[in-house]
PDB file with SEQRES, HELIX, SHEET and CRYST1 records, atoms N, CA, C and O in Angstrom:
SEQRES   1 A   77  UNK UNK UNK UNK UNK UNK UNK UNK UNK UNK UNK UNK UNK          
SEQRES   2 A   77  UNK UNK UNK UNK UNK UNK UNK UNK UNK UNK UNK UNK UNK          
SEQRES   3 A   77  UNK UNK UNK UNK UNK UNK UNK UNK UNK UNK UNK UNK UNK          
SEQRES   4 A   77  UNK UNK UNK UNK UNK UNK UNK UNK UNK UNK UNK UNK UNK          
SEQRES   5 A   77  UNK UNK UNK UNK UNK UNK UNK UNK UNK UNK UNK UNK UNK          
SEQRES   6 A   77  UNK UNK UNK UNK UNK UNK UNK UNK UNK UNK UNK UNK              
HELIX    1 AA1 UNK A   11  UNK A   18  1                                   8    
HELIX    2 AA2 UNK A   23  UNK A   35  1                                  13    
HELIX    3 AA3 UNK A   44  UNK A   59  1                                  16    
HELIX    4 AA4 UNK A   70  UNK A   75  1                                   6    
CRYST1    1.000    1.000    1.000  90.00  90.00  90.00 P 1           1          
ATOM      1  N   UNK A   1      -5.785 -48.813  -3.392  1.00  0.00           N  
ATOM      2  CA  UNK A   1      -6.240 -48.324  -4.672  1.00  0.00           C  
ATOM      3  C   UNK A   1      -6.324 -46.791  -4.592  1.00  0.00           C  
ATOM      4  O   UNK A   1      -6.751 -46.353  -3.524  1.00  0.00           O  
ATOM      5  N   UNK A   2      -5.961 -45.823  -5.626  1.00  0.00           N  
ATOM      6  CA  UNK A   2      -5.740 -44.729  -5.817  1.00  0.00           C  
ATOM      7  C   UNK A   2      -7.012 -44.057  -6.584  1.00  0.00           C  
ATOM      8  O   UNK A   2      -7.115 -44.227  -7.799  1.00  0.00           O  
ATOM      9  N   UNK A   3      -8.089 -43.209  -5.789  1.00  0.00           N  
ATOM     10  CA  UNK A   3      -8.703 -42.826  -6.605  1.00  0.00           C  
ATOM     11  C   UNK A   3      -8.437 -41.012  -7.124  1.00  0.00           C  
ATOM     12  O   UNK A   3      -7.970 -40.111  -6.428  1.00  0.00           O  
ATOM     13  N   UNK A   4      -8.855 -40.949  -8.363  1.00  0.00           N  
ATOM     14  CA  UNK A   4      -8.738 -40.052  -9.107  1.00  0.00           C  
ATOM     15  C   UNK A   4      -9.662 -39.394  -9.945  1.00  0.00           C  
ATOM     16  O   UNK A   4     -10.097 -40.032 -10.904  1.00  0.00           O  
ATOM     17  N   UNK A   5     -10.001 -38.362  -9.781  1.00  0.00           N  
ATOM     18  CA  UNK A   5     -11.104 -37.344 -10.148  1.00  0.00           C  
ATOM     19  C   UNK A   5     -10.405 -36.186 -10.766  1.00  0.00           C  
ATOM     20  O   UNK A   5      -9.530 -35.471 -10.278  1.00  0.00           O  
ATOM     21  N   UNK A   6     -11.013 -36.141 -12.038  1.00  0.00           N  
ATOM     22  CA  UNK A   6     -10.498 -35.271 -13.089  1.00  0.00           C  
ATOM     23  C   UNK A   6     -11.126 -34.128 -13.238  1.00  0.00           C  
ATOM     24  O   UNK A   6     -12.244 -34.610 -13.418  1.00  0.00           O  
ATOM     25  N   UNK A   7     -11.306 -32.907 -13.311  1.00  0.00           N  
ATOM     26  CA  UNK A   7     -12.238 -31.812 -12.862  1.00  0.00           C  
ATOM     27  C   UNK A   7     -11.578 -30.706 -14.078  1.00  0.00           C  
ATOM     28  O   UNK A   7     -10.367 -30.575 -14.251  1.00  0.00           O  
ATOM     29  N   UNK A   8     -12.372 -30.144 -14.665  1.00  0.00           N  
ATOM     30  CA  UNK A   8     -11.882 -28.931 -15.541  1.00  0.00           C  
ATOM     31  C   UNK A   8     -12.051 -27.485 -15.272  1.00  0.00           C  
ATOM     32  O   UNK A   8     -13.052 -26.911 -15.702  1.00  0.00           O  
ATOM     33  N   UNK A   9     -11.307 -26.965 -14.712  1.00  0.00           N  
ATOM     34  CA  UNK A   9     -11.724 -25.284 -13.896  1.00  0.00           C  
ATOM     35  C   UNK A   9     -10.910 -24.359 -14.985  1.00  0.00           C  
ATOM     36  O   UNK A   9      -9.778 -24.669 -15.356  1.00  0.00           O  
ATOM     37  N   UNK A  10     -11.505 -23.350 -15.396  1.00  0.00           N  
ATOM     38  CA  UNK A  10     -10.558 -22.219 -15.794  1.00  0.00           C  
ATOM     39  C   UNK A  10      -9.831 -21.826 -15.123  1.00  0.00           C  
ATOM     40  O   UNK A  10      -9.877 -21.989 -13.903  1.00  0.00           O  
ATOM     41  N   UNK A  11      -8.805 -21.091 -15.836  1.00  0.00           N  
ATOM     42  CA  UNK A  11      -7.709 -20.266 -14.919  1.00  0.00           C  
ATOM     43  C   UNK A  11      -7.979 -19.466 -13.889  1.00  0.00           C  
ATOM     44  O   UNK A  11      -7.462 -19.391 -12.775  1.00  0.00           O  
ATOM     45  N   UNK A  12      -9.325 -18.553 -14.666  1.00  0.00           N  
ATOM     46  CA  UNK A  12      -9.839 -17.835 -13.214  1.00  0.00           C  
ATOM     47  C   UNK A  12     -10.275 -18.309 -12.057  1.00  0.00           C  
ATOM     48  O   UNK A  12      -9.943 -17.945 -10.929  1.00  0.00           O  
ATOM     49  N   UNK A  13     -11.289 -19.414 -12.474  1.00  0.00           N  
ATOM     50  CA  UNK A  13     -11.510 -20.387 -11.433  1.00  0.00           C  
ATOM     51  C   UNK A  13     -10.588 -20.598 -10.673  1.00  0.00           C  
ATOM     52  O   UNK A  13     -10.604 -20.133  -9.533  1.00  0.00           O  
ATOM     53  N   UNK A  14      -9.416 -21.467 -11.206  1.00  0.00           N  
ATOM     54  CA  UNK A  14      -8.776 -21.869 -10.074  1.00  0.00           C  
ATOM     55  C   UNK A  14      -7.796 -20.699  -9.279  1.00  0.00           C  
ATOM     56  O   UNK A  14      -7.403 -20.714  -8.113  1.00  0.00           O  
ATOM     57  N   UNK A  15      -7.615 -19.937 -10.087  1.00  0.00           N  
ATOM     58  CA  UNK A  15      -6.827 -18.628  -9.307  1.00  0.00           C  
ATOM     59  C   UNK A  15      -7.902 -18.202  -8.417  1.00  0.00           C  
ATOM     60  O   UNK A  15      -7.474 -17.338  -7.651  1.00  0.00           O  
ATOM     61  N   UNK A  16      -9.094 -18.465  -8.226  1.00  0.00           N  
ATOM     62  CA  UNK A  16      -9.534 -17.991  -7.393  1.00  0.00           C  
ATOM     63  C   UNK A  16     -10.039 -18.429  -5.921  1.00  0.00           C  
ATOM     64  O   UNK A  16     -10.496 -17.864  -4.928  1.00  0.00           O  
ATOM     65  N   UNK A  17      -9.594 -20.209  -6.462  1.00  0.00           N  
ATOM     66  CA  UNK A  17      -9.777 -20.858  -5.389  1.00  0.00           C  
ATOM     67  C   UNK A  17      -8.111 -20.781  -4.437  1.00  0.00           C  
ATOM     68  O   UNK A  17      -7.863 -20.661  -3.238  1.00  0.00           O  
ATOM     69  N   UNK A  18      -7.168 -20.929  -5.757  1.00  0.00           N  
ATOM     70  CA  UNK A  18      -6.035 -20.924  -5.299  1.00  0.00           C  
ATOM     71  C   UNK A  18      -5.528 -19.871  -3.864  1.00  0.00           C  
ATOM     72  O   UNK A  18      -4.855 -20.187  -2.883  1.00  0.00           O  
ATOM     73  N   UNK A  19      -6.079 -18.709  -4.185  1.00  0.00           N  
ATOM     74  CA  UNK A  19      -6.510 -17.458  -3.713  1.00  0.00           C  
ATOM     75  C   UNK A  19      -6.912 -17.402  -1.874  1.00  0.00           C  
ATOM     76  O   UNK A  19      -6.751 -16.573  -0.979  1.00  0.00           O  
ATOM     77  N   UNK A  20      -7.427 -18.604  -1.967  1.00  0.00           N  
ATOM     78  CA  UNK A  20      -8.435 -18.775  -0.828  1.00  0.00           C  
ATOM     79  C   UNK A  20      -7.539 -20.017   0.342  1.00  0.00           C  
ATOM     80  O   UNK A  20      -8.028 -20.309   1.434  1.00  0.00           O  
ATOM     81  N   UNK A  21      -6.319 -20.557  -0.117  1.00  0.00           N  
ATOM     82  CA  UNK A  21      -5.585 -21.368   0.328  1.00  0.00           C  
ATOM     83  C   UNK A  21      -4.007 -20.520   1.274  1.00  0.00           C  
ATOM     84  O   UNK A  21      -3.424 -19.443   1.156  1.00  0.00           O  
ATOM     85  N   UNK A  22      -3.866 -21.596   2.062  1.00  0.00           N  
ATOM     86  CA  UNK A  22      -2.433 -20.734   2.924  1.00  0.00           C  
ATOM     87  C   UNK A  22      -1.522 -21.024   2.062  1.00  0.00           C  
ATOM     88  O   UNK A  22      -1.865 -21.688   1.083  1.00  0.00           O  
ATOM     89  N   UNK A  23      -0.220 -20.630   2.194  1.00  0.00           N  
ATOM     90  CA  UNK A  23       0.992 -20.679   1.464  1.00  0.00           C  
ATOM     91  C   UNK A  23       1.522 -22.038   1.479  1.00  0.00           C  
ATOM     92  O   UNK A  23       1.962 -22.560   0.454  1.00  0.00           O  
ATOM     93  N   UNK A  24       1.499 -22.502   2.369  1.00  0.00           N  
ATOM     94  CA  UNK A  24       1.705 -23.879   2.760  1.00  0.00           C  
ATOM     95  C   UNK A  24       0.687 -24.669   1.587  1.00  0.00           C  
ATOM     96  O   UNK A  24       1.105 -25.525   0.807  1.00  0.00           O  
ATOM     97  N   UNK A  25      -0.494 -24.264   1.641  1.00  0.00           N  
ATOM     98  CA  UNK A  25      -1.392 -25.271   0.984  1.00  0.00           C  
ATOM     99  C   UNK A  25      -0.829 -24.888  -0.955  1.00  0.00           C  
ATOM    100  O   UNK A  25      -0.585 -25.752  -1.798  1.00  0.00           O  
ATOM    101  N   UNK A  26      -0.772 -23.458  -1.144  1.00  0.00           N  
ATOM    102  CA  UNK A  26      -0.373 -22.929  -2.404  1.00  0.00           C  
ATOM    103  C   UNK A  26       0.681 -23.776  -2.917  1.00  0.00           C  
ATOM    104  O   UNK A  26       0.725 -24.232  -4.060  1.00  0.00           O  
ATOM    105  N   UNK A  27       1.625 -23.977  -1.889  1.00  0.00           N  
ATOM    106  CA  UNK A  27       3.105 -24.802  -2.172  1.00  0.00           C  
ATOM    107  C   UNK A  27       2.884 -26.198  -3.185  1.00  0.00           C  
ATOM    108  O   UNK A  27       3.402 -26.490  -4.262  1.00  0.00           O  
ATOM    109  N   UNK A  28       1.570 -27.126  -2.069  1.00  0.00           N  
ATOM    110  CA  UNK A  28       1.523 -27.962  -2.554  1.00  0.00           C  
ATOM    111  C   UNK A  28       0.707 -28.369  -4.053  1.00  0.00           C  
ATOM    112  O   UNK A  28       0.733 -29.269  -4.893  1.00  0.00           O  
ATOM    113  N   UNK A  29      -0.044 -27.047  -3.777  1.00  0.00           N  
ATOM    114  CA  UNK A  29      -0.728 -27.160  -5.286  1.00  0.00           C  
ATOM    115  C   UNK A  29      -0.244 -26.637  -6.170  1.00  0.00           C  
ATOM    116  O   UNK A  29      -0.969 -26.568  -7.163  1.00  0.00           O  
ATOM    117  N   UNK A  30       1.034 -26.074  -6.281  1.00  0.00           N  
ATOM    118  CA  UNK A  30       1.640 -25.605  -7.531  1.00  0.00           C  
ATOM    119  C   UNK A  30       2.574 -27.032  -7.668  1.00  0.00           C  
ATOM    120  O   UNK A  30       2.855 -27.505  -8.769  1.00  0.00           O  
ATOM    121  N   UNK A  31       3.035 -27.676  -6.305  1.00  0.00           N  
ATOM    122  CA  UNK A  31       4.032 -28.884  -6.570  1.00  0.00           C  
ATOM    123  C   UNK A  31       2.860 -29.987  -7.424  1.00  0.00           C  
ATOM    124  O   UNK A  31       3.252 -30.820  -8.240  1.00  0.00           O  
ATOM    125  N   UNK A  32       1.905 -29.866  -7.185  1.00  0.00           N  
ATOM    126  CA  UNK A  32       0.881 -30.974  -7.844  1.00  0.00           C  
ATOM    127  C   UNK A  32       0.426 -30.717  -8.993  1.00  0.00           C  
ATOM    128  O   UNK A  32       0.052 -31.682  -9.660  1.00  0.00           O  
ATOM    129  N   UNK A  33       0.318 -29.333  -9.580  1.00  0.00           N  
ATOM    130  CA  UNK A  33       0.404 -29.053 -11.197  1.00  0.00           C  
ATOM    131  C   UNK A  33       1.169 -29.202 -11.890  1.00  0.00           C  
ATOM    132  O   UNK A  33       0.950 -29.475 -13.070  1.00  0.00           O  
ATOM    133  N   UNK A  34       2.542 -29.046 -11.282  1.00  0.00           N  
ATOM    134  CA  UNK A  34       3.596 -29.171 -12.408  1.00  0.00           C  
ATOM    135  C   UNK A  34       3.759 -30.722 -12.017  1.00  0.00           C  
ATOM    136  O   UNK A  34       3.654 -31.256 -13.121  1.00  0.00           O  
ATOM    137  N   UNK A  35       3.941 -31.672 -11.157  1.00  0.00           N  
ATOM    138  CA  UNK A  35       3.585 -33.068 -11.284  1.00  0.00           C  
ATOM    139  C   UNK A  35       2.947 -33.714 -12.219  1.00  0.00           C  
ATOM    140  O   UNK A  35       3.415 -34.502 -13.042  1.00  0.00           O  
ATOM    141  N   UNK A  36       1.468 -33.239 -12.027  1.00  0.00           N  
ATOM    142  CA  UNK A  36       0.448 -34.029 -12.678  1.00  0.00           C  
ATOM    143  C   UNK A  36       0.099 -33.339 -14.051  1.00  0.00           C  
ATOM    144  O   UNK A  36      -1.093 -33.117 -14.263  1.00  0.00           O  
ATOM    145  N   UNK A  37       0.964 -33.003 -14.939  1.00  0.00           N  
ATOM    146  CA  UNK A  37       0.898 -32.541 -16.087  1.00  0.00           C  
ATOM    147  C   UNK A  37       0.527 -33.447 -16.846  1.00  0.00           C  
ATOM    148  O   UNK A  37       0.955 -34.581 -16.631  1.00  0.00           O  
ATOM    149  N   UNK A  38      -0.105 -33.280 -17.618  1.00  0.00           N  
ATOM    150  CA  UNK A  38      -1.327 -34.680 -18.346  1.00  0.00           C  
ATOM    151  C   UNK A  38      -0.543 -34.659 -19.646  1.00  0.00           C  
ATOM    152  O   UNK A  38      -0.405 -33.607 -20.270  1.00  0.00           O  
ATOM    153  N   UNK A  39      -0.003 -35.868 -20.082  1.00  0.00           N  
ATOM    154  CA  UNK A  39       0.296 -36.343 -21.411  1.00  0.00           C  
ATOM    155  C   UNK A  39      -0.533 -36.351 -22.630  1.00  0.00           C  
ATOM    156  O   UNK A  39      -1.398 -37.226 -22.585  1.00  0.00           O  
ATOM    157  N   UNK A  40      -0.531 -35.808 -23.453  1.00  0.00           N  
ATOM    158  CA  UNK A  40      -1.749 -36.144 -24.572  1.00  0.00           C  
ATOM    159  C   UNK A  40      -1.024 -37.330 -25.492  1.00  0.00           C  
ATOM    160  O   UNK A  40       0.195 -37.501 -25.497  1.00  0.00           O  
ATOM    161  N   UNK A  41      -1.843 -38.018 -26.167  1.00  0.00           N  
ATOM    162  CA  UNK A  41      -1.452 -38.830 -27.199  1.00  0.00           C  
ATOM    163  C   UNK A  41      -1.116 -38.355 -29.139  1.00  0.00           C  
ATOM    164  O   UNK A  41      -2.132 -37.813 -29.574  1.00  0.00           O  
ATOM    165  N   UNK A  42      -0.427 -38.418 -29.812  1.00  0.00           N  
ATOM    166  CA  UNK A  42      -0.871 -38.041 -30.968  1.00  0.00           C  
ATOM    167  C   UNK A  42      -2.247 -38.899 -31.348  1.00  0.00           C  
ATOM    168  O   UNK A  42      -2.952 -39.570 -30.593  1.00  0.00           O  
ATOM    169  N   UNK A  43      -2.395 -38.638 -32.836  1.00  0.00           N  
ATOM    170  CA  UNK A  43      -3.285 -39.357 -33.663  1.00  0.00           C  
ATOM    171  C   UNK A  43      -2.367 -41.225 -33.876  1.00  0.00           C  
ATOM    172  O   UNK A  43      -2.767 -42.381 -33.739  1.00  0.00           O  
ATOM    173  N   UNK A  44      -1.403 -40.764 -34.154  1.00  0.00           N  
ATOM    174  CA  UNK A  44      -0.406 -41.644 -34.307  1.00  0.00           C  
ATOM    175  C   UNK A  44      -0.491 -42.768 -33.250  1.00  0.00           C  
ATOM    176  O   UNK A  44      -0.973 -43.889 -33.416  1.00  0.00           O  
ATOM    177  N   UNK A  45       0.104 -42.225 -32.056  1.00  0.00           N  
ATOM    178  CA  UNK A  45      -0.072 -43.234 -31.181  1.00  0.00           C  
ATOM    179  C   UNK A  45      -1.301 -43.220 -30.618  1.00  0.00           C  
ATOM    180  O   UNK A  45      -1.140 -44.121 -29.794  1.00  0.00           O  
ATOM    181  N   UNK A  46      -2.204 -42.919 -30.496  1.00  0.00           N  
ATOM    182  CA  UNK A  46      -3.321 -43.693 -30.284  1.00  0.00           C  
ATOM    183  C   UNK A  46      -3.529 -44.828 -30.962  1.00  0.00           C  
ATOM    184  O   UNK A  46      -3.684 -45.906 -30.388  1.00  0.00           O  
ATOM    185  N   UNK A  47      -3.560 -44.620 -32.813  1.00  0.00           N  
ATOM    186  CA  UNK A  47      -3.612 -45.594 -33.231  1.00  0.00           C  
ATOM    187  C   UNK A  47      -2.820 -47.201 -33.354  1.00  0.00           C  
ATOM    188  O   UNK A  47      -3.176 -48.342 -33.649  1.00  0.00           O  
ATOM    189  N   UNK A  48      -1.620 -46.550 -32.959  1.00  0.00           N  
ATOM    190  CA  UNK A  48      -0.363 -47.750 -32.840  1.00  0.00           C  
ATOM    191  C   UNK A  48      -0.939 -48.107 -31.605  1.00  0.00           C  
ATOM    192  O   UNK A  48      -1.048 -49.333 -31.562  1.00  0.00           O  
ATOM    193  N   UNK A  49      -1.438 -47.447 -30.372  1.00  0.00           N  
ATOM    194  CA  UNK A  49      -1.855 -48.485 -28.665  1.00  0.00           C  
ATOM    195  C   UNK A  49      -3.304 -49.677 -29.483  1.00  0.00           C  
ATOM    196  O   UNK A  49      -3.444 -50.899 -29.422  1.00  0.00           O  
ATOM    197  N   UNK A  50      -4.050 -48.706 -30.106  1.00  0.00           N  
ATOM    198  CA  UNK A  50      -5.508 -49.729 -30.657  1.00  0.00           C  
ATOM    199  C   UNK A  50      -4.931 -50.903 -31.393  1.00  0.00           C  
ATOM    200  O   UNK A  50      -5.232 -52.032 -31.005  1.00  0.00           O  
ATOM    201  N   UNK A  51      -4.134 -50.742 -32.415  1.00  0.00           N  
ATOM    202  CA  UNK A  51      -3.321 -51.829 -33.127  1.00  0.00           C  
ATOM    203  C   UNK A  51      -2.568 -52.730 -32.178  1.00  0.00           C  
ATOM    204  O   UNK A  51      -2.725 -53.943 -32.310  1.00  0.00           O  
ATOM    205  N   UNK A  52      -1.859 -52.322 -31.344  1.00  0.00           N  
ATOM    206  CA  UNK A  52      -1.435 -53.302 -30.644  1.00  0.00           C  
ATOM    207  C   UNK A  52      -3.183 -54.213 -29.410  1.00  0.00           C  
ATOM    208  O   UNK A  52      -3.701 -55.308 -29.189  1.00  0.00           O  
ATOM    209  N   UNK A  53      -3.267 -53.355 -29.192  1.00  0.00           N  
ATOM    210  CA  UNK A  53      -4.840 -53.940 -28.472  1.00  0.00           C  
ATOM    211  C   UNK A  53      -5.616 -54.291 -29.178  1.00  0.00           C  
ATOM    212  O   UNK A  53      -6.793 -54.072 -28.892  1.00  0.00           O  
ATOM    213  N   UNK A  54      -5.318 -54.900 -30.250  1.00  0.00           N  
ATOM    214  CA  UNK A  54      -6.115 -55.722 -31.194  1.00  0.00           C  
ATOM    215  C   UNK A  54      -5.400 -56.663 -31.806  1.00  0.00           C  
ATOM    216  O   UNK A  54      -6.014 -57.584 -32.344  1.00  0.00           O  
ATOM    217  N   UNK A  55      -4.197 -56.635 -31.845  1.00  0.00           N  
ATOM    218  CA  UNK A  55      -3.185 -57.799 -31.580  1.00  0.00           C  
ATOM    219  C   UNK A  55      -3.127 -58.594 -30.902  1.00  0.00           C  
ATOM    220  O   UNK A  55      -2.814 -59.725 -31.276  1.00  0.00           O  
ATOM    221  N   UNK A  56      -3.481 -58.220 -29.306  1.00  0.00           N  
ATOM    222  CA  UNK A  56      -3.348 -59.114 -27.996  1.00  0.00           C  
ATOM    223  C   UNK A  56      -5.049 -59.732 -28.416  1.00  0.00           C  
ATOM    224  O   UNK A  56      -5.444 -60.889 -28.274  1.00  0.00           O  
ATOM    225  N   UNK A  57      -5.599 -58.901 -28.795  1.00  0.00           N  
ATOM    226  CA  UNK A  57      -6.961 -60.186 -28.645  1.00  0.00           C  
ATOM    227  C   UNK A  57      -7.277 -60.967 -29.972  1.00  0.00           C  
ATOM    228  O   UNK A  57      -8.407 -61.390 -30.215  1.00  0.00           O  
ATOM    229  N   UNK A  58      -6.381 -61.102 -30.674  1.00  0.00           N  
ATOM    230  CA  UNK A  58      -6.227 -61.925 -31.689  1.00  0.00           C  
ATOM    231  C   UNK A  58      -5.193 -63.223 -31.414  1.00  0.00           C  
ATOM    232  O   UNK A  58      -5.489 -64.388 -31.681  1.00  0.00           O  
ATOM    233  N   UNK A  59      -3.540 -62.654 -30.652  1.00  0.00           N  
ATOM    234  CA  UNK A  59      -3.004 -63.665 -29.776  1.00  0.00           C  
ATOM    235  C   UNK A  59      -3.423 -64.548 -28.883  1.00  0.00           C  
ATOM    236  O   UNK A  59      -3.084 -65.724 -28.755  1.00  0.00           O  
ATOM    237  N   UNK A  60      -4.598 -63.568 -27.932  1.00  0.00           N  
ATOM    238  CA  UNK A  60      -5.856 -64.223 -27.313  1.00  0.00           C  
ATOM    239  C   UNK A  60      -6.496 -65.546 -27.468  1.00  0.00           C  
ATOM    240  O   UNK A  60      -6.239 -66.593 -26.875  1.00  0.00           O  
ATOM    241  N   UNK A  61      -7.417 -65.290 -28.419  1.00  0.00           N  
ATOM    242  CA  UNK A  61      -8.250 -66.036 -29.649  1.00  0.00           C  
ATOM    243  C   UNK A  61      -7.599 -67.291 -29.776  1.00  0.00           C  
ATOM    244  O   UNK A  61      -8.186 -68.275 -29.326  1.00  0.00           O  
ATOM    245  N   UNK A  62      -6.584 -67.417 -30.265  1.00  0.00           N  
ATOM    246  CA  UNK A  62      -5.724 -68.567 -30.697  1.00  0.00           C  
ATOM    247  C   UNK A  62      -4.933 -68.708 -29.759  1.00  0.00           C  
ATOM    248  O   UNK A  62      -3.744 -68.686 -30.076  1.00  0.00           O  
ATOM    249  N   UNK A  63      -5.199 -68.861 -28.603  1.00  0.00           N  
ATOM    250  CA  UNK A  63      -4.370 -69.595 -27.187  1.00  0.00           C  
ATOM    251  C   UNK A  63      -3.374 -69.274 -26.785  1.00  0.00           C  
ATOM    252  O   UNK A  63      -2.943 -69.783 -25.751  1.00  0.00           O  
ATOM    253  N   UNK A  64      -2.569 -68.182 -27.568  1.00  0.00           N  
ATOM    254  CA  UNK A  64      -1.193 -67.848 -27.721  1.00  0.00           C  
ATOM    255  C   UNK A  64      -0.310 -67.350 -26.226  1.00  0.00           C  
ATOM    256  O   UNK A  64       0.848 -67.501 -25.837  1.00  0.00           O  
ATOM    257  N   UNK A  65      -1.615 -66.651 -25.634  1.00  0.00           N  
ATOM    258  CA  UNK A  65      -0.977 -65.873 -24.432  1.00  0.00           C  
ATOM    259  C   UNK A  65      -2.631 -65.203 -23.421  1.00  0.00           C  
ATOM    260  O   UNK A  65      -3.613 -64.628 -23.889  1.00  0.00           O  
ATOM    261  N   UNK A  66      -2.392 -65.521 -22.241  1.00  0.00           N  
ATOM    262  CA  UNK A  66      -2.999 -65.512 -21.587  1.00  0.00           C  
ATOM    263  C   UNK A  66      -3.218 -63.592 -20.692  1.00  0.00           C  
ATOM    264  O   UNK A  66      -2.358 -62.829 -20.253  1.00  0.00           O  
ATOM    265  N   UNK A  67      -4.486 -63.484 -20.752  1.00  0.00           N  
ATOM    266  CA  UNK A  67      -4.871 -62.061 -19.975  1.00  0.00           C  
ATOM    267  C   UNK A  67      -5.077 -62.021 -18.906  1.00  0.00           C  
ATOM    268  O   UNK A  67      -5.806 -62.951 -18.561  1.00  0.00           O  
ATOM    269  N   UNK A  68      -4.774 -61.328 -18.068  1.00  0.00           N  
ATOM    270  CA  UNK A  68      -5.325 -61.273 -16.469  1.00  0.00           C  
ATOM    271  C   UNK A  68      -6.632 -60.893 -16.380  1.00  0.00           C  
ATOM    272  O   UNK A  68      -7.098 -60.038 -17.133  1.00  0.00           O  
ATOM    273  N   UNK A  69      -7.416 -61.567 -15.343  1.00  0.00           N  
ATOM    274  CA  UNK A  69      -8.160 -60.972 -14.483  1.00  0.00           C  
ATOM    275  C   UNK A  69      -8.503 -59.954 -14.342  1.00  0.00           C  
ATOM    276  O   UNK A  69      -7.510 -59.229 -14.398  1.00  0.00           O  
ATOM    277  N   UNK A  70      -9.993 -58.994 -14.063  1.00  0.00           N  
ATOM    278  CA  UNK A  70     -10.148 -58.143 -13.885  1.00  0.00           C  
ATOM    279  C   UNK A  70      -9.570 -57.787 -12.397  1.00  0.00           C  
ATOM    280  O   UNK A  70      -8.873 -56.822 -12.084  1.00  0.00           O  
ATOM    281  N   UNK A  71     -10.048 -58.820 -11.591  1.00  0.00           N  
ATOM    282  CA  UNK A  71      -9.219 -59.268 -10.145  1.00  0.00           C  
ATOM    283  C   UNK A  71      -7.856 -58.551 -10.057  1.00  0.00           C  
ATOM    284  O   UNK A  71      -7.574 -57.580  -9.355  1.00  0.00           O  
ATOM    285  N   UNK A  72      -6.962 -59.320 -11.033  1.00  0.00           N  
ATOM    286  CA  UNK A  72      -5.397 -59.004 -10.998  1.00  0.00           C  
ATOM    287  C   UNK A  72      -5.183 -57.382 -11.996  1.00  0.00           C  
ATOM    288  O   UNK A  72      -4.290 -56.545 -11.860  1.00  0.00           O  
ATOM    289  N   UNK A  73      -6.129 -57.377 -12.786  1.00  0.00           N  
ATOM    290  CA  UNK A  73      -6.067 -55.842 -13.214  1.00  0.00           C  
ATOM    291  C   UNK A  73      -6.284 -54.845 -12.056  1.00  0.00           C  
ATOM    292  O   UNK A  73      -5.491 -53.906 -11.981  1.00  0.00           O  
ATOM    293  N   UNK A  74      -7.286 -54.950 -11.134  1.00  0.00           N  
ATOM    294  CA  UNK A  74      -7.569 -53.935 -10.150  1.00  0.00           C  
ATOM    295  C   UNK A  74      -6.432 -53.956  -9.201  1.00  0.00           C  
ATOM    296  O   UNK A  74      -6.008 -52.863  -8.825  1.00  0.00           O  
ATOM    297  N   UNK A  75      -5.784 -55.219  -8.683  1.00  0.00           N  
ATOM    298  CA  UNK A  75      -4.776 -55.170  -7.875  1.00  0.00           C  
ATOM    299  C   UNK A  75      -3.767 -54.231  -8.431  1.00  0.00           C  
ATOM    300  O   UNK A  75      -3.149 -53.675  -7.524  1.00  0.00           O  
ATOM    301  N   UNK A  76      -3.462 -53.936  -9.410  1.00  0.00           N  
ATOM    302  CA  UNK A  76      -2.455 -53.484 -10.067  1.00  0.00           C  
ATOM    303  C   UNK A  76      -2.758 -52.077 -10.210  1.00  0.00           C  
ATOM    304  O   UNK A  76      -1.877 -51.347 -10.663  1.00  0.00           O  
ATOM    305  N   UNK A  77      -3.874 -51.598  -9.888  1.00  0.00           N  
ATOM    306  CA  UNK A  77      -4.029 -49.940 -10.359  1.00  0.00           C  
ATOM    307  C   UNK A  77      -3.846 -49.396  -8.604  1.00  0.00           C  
ATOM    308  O   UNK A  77      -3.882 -48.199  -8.322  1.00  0.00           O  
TER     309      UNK A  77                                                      
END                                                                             
């Protein structure tokens, strides 16, 4: 399991921690910003993911199709 901690630093902030790292370490944290560039959602699709996640628990409801496990959800993250 992959854990992940989300942290909000200003620019200065982190230029200043950045600052404090070897080149080697700099390397990898510029390779891990432009990696982990965070997707935003519109208004739009947010609302089309809720609509569909309110679909599945209406398919739910009426026997239609079966949900996993919190069990088999965690295996999966």
């Amino acid at each position: 399991m992959q854990a992940t901690l989300k942290v909000r630093l200003s620019v200065k902030k982190l230029a200043e921690l950045a600052r404090q790292l070897s080149p080697k370490e700099k390397s990898k944290l510029i390779a891990l910003l432009q990696e982990e560039e965070e997707e935003y959602m519109t208004k739009e699709e947010l609302v089309e993911r809720i609509k569909e996640g309110l679909e599945e628990v209406k398919l739910y409801k009426e026997g239609k199709i079966k949900l996993r496990t919190l069990k088999e959800f965690l295996a999966d993250v």
